[in-house]
C-alpha positions in Angstrom: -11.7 11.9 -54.8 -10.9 8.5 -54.6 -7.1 7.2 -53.8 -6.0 4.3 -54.8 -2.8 2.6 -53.3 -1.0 -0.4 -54.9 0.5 -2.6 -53.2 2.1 -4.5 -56.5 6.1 -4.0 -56.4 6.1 -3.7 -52.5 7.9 -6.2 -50.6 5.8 -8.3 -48.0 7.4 -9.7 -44.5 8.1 -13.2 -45.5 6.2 -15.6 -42.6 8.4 -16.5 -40.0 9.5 -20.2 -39.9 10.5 -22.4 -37.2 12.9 -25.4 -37.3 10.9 -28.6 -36.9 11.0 -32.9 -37.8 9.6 -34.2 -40.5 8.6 -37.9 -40.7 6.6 -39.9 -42.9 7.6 -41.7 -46.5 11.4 -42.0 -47.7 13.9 -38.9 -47.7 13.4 -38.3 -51.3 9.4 -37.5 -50.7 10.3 -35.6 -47.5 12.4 -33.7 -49.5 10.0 -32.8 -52.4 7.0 -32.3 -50.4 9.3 -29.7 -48.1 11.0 -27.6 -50.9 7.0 -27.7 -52.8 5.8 -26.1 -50.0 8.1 -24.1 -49.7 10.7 -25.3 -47.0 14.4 -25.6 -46.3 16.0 -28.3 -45.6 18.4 -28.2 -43.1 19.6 -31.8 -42.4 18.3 -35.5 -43.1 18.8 -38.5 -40.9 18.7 -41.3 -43.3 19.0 -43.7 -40.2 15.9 -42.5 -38.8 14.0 -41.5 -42.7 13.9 -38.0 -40.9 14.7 -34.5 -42.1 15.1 -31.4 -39.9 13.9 -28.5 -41.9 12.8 -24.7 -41.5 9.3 -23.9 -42.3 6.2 -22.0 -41.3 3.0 -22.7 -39.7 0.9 -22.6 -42.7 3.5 -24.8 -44.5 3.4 -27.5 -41.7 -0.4 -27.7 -42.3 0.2 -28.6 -45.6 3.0 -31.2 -45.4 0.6 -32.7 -42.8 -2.3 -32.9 -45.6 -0.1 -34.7 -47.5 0.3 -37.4 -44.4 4.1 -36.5 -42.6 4.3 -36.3 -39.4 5.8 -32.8 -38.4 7.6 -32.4 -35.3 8.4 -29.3 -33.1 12.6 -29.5 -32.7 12.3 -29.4 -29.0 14.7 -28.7 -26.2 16.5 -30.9 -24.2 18.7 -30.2 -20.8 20.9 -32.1 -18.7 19.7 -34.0 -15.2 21.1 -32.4 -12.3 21.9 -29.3 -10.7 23.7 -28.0 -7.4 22.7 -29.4 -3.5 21.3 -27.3 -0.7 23.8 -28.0 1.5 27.4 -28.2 1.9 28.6 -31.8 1.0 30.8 -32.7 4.1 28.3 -32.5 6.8 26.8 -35.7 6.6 25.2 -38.3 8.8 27.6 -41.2 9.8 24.4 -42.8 11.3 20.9 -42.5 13.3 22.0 -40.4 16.0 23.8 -36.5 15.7 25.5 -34.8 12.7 28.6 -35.1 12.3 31.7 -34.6 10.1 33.3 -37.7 7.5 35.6 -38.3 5.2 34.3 -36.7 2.3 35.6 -39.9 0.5 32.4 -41.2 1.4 30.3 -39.4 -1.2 32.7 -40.1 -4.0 31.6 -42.5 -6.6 33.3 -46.0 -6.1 32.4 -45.6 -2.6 29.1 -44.7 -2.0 27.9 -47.2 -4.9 30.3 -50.0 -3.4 31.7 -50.6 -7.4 35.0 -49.9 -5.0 34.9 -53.9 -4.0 35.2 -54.9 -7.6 37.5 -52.4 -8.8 40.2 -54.5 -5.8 39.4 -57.5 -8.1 40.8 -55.9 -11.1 37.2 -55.4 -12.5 37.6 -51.6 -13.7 35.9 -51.4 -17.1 38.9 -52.2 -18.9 38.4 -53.0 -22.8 34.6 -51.4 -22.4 33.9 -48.3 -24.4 31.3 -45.8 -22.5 30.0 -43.0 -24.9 28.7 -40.2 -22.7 26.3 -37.6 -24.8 26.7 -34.4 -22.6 28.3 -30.9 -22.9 31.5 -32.2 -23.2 35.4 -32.0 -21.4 36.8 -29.0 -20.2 40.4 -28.0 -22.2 43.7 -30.3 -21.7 46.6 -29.1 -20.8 48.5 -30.3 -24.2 46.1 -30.0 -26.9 48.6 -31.2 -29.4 48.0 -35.0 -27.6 44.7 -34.6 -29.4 44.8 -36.5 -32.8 42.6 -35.3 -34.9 40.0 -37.5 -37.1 38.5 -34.9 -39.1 37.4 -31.2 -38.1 35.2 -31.8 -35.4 36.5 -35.0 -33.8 39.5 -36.1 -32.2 41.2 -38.6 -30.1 43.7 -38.8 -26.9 45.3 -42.1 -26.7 48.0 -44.0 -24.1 48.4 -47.2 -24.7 45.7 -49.3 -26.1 43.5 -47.0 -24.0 41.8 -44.3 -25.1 39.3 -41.3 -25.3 37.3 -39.6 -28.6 36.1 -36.6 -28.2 33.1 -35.1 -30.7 32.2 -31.5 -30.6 28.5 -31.4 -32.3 28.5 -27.9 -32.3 31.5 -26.7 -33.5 31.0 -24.2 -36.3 35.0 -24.8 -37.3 37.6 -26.9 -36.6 38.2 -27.8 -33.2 41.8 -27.3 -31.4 40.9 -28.5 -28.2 37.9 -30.3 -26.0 35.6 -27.1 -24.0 32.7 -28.0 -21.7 31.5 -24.3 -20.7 28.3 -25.6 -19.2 30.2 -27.9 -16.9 27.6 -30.7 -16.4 29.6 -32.7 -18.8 32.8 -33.1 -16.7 30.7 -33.8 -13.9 29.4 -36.9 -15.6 32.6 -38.0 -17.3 34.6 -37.9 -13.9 31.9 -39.7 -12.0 32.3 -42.6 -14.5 36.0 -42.4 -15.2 38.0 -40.7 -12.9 41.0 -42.5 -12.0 42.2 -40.9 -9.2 43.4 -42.8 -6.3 41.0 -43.2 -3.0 42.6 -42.8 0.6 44.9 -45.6 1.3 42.1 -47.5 3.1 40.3 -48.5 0.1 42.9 -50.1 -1.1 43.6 -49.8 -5.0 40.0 -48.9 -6.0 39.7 -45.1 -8.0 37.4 -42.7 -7.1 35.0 -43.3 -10.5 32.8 -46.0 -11.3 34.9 -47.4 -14.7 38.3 -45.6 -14.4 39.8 -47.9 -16.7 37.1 -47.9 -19.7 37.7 -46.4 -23.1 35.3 -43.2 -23.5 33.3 -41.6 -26.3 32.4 -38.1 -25.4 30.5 -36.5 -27.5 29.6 -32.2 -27.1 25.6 -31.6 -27.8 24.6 -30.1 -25.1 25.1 -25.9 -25.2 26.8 -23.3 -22.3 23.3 -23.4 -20.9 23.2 -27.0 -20.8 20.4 -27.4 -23.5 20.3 -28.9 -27.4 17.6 -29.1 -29.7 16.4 -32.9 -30.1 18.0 -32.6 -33.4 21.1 -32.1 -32.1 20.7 -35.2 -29.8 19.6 -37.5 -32.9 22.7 -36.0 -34.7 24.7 -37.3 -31.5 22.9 -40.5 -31.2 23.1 -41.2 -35.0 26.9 -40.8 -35.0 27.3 -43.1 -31.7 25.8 -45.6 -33.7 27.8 -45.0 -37.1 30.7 -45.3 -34.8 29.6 -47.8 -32.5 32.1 -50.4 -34.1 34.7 -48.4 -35.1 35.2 -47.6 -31.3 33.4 -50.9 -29.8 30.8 -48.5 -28.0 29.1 -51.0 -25.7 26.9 -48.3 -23.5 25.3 -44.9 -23.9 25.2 -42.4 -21.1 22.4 -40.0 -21.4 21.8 -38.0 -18.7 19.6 -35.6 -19.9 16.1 -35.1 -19.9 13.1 -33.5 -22.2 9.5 -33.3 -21.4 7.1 -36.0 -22.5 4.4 -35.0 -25.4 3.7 -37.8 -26.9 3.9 -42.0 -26.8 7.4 -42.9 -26.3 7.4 -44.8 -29.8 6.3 -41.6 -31.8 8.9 -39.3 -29.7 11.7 -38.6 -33.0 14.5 -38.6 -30.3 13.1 -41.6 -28.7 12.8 -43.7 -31.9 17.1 -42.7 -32.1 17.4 -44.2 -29.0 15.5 -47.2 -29.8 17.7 -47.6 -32.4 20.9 -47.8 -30.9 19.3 -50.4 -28.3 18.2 -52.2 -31.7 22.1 -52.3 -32.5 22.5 -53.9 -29.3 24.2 -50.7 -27.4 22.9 -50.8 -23.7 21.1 -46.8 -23.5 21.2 -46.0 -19.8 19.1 -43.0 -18.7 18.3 -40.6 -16.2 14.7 -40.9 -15.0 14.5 -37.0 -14.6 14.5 -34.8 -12.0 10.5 -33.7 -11.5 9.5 -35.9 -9.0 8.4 -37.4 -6.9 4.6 -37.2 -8.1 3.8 -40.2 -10.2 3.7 -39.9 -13.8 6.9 -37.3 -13.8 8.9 -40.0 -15.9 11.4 -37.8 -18.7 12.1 -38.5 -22.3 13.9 -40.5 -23.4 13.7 -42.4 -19.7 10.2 -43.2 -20.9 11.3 -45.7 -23.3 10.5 -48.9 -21.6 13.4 -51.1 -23.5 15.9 -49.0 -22.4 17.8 -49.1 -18.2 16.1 -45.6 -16.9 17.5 -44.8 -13.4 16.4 -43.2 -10.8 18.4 -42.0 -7.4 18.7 -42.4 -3.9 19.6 -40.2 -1.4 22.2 -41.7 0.6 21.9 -43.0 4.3 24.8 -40.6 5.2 22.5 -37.7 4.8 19.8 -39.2 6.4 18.4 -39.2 10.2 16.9 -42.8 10.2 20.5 -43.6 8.5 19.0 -44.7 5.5 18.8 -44.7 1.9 15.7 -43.2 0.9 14.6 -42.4 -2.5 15.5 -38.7 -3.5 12.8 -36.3 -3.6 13.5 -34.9 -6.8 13.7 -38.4 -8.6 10.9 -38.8 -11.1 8.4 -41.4 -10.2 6.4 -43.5 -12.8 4.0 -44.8 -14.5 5.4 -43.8 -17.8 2.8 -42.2 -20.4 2.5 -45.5 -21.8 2.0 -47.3 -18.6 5.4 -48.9 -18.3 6.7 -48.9 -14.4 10.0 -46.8 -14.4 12.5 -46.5 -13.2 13.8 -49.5 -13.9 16.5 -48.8 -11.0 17.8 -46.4 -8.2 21.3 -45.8 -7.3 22.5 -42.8 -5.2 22.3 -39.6 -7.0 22.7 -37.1 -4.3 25.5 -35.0 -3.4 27.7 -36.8 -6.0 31.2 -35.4 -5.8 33.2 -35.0 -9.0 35.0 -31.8 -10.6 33.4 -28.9 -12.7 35.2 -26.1 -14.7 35.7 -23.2 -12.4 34.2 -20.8 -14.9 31.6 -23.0 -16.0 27.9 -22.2 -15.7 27.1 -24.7 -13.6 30.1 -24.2 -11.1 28.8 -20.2 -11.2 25.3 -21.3 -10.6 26.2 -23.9 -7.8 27.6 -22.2 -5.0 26.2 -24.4 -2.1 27.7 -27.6 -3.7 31.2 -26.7 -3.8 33.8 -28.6 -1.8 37.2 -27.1 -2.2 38.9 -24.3 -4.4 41.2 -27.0 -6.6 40.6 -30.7 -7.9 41.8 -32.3 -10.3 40.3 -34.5 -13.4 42.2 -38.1 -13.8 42.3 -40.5 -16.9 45.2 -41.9 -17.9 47.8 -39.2 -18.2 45.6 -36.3 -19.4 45.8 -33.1 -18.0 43.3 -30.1 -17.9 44.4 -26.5 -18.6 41.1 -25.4 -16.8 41.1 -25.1 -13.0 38.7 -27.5 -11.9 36.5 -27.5 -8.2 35.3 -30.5 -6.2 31.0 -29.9 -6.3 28.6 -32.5 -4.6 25.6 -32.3 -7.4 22.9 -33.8 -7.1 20.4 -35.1 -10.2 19.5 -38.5 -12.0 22.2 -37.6 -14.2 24.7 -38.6 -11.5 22.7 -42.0 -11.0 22.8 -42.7 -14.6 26.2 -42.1 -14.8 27.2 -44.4 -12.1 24.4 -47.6 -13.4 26.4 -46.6 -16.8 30.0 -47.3 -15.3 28.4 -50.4 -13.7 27.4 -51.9 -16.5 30.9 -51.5 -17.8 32.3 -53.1 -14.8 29.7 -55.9 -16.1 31.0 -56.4 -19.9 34.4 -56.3 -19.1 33.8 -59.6 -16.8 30.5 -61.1 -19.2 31.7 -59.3 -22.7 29.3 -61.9 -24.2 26.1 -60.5 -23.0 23.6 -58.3 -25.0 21.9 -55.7 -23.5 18.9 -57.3 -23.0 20.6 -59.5 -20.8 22.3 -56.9 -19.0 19.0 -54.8 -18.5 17.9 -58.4 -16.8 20.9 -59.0 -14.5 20.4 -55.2 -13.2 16.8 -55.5 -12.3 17.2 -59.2 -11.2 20.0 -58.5 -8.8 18.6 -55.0 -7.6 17.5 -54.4 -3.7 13.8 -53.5 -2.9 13.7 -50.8 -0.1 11.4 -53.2 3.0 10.3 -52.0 5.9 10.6 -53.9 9.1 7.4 -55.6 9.0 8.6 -56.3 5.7 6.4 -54.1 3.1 8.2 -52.3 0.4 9.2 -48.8 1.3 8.6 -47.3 -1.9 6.4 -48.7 -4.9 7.4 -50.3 -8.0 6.6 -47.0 -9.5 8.9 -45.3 -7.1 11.9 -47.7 -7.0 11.5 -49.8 -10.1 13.2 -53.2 -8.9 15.2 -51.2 -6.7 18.8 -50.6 -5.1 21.7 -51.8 -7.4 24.2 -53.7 -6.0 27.4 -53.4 -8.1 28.8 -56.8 -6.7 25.7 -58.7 -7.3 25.4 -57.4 -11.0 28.7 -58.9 -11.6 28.8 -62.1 -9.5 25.4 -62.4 -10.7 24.6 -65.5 -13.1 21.1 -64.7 -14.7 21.2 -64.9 -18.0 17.8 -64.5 -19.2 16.5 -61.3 -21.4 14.5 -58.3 -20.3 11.8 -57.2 -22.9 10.7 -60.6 -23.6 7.9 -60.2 -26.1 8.3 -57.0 -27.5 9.7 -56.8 -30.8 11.7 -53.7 -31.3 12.1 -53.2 -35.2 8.2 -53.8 -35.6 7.8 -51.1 -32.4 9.9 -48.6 -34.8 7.4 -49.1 -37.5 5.4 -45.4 -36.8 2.1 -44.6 -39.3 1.4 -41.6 -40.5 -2.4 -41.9 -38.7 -1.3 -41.0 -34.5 -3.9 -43.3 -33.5 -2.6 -46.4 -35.1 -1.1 -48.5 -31.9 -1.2 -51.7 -34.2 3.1 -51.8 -33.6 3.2 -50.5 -30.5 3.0 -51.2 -26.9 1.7 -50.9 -23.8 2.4 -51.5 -19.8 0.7 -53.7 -17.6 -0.3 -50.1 -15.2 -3.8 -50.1 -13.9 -5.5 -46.8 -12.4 -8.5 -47.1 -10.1 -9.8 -43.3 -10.3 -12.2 -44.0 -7.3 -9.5 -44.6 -4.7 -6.6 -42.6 -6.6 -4.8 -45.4 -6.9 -2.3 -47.6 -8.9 -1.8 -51.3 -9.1 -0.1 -53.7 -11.7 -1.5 -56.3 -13.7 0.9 -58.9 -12.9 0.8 -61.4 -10.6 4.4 -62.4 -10.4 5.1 -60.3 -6.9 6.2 -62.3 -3.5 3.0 -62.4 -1.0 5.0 -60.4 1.2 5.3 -57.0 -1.0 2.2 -58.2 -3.3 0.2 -54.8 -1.7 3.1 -52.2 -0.7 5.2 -52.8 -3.9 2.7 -53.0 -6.8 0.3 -50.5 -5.6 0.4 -47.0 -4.8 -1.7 -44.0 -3.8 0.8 -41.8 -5.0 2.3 -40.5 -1.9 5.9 -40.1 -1.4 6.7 -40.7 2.1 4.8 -43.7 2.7 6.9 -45.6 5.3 6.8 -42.8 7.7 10.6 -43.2 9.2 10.4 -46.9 9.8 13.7 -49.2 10.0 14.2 -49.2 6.3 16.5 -52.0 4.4 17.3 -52.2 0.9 17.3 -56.3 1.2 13.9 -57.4 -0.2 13.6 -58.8 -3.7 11.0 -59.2 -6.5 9.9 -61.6 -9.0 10.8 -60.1 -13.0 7.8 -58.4 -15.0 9.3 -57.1 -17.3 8.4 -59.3 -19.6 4.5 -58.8 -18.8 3.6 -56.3 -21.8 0.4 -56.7 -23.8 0.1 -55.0 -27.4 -1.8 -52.0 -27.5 -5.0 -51.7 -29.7 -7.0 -48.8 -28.7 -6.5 -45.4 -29.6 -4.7 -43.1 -26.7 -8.2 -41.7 -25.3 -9.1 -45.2 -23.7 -6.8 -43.7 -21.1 -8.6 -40.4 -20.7 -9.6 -41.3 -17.1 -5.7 -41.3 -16.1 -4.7 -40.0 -12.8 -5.9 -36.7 -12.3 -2.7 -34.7 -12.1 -0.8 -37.0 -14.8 1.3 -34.5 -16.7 0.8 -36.0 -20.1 -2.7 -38.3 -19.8 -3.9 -39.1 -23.0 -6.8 -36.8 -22.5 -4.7 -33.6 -21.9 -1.9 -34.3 -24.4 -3.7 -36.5 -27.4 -4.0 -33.5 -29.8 -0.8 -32.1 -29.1 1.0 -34.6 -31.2 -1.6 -35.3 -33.8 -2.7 -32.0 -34.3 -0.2 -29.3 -33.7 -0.2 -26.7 -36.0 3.7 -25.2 -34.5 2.1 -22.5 -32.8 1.3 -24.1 -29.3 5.0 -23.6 -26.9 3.0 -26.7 -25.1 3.6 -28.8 -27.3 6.8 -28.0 -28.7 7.8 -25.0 -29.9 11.3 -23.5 -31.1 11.3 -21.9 -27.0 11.5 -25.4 -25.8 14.4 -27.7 -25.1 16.4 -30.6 -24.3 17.8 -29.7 -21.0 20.2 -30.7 -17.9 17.0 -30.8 -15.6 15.9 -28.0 -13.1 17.4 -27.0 -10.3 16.7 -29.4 -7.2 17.4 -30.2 -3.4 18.5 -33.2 -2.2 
């Protein structure tokens, strides 16, 4: 007897589907070539000709046959996390520990943007958008007037501060940060709280008297899907105007899995620097092997910062680069970080019942603070923790910069990039080598007084031309737009070297080579007093495809021969290159 079993009638498991980025052709063929397939569409960017859209594996295969790009919607997380010890024992010098105000560790101070901030210079005028996890509740929400359902703004004066909640699912009564990391930023740029007599009339934050832009994206873990951060990017630059949004905070960081120029959140970011907003980022928190540069620090038109650990917490009384700080070459050869400014044991508020406070026990500094700016109030209790992260750094270059436009409001951001890498500090030794590489410190220390009294004018990026760079084909291999760093790697010695030839005799071997150690002064008298001749504007268009890198530094996370086919051919199964699981996060946790 033979039995025969039909199938027809019975329901099968529909495939699962994944939320990815599709590229390639206008909206309109996106969108046919997704819904023929079979697709959803969840979103489109017109901005960025990009759609965000649920499908499955087999179906990304076939909207790649027909020649679009298809992007896992990856993960992105903030850039700092708690210190390993308490905040207040610090070093006041060579010599034994001791105990200091902990005024010292507070923003204004330990960057010095306390000097100008007695000259009047406090951001006023500037608008600061901040991209983050948000601002923990006020005290009166009814001070909040509402734009539309998910936006709303706190005014005194002709001051004021916007607040954008990208992941509200209704309408929004009041700001939330439940992560935390967000408040920690905000306050390090704009708290307006007064310092100890001494100082005079300086604040404790960088830019206390800036207008801000704070927009929600990142979740109660601290993460948000790159889509997300476009969606966040792309209404920073719809609004750029309407709120005179000068500067972009993003201290956050994803991992690298592809060129810079053919990263989907990247190109966002490239376009708001294209609309002449000055993107400051943190460098990313995986250091301090070379090649650890983050997304979207990576993108070489952009300020990337890294951070410093400052002398106070250091025996030879010091600054010294933090360990955690990532280190360049980028993937695309560019020398980043552009700059360092101290990033460890920042001290700022956090949501008591945030995540991060709950997860950060060793930085905390005492059971109450408060959050200043203008008049506004928080319902939340707030308590003082020292974090520590590039996301602190990149807060503070962020305020800086704001100190900068409200004294130069005529400068683009290309100028701006030029007067903080021209007027940074390289870290010498005694004998006068760098401390640290290029690769290491970028052009090094930034010096909020000399950014401002500074009088360069010229232009960083000098001949690279941004709207050709966002021109992306549909063929990976095609670098005919795109560019490349002047990074050299000699695999017989392990070593790095630049191309350029416009370094001082003096730090010609210390500064623009590197073996790829960390500690390579060995406790010598450091200063942060040298300086270096510009190269940033020593790029040279790339022609070859990505393999002609395949002998890159053996331990490169990201060398064209490790990561070329997970951007040209992933299939949306491979959690290397991108899957669903993966994220835009606040950065691991680190020690300082």
């Amino acid at each position: 007897m033979i039995l025969v079993i039909s199938l027809l009638g019975i329901a099968q498991p529909a495939p699962a589907t994944q939320q990815v980025l599709v590229q390639g052709g206008s909206l309109s063929q996106q969108t046919s070539a997704i819904q023929a397939v079979g697709g959803t569409i969840q979103r489109q960017f017109s901005r960025f000709e990009t759609s965000v859209a649920h499908v499955s594996t087999t179906q990304i295969e076939q909207l790649k046959a027909q020649g679009l790009r298809v992007f896992a919607d990856q993960t992105v997380e903030a850039s700092a996390q708690t210190t390993s010890a308490p905040a207040t024992t610090v070093m006041a010098g060579p010599g034994p520990k001791g105990k200091t105000s902990p005024a010292l560790q507070y923003p204004s101070i330990v960057t010095g943007a306390d000097a100008l901030q007695r000259r009047g210079i406090d951001g006023r005028g500037v608008t600061v958008a901040v991209i983050d996890s948000g601002l923990p509740a006020i005290e009166r929400p009814e001070r909040w007037q509402r734009i539309n359902n998910t936006t709303a703004r706190y005014s005194q004066g002709s001051r004021f501060l916007v607040y954008k909640d990208m992941l509200a699912s209704s309408q929004i009564t009041n700001s939330s940060d439940p992560y935390g990391h967000g408040t920690h930023v905000f306050a390090t740029l704009a708290d307006n709280r007064a310092l100890p007599p001494e100082y005079g009339t300086a604040k404790v934050g960088i830019a206390p008297g800036a207008n801000y832009v704070v927009v929600r994206a990142l979740d109660s873990q601290g993460k948000a899907s790159y889509s997300t951060i476009i969606a966040a990017i792309d209404w920073v630059i719809e609004n750029a105007d309407v709120y005179n949004i000068r500067v972009l905070n993003l201290s956050l960081q994803a991992e690298v899995v592809s060129p810079y120029w053919y990263d989907p959140m990247n190109q966002a970011v490239m376009h708001a620097w294209n609309e002449g907003i000055t993107v400051v980022a943190a460098a990313g928190n995986t250091g301090s092997n070379p090649a650890t540069i983050m997304a979207p620090a990576n993108v070489p038109y952009i300020v990337s910062v890294g951070a410093i650990r400052p002398a106070v917490y250091n025996d030879n009384g010091s600054d010294t680069i933090a360990a955690y700080s990532s280190a360049g070459p980028t993937e695309s050869r560019f020398v980043k970080p552009d700059v360092v400014i101290a990033g460890s044991r920042v001290i700022a508020p956090l949501p008591a019942d945030s995540l991060l406070a709950n997860s950060s026990a060793a930085g905390l500094v005492s059971e109450r603070a408060q959050l200043q700016w203008a008049d506004l109030k928080t319902s939340q209790q707030l308590n003082y923790y020292a974090l520590s992260g590039t996301s602190m750094a990149a807060a503070e270059v962020s305020g800086i910069v704001a100190l900068l436009i409200q004294d130069e409001p005529t400068l683009s951001n290309n100028q701006i990039k030029a007067r903080l890498t021209g007027t940074a500090q390289v870290a010498t030794l005694d004998n006068g080598q760098a401390a640290y590489s290029m690769w290491q410190q970028g052009a090094g220390k930034v010096i909020p007084t000399a950014v401002v009294d500074g009088s360069n004018t010229g232009s960083a990026n000098a001949g690279m031309d941004l709207t050709t760079d966002l021109i992306v084909s549909s063929n990976p291999d095609d670098t005919s737009n795109h560019y490349q760093g002047t990074t050299e790697y000699d695999s017989t010695s392990n070593t790095f070297s630049d191309s350029t030839t416009a370094y001082s005799s003096t730090l010609a071997t210390s500064y623009s080579t590197w073996a790829g150690s960390y500690s390579t002064w060995a406790g010598s008298y450091l200063t942060w007093a040298g300086s270096y001749s510009t190269w940033a504007g020593s790029y040279s268009t790339w022609a070859g495809s990505y393999n002609t890198w395949a002998g890159s530094y053996s331990t490169w996370a990201g060398s064209y021969s490790t990561w070329a086919g997970s951007y040209s051919t992933w299939a949306g199964n491979n959690a290397d290159a991108g899957s669903l699981n993966s994220n835009i996060n606040a950065g691991s946790l680190v020690s300082d």
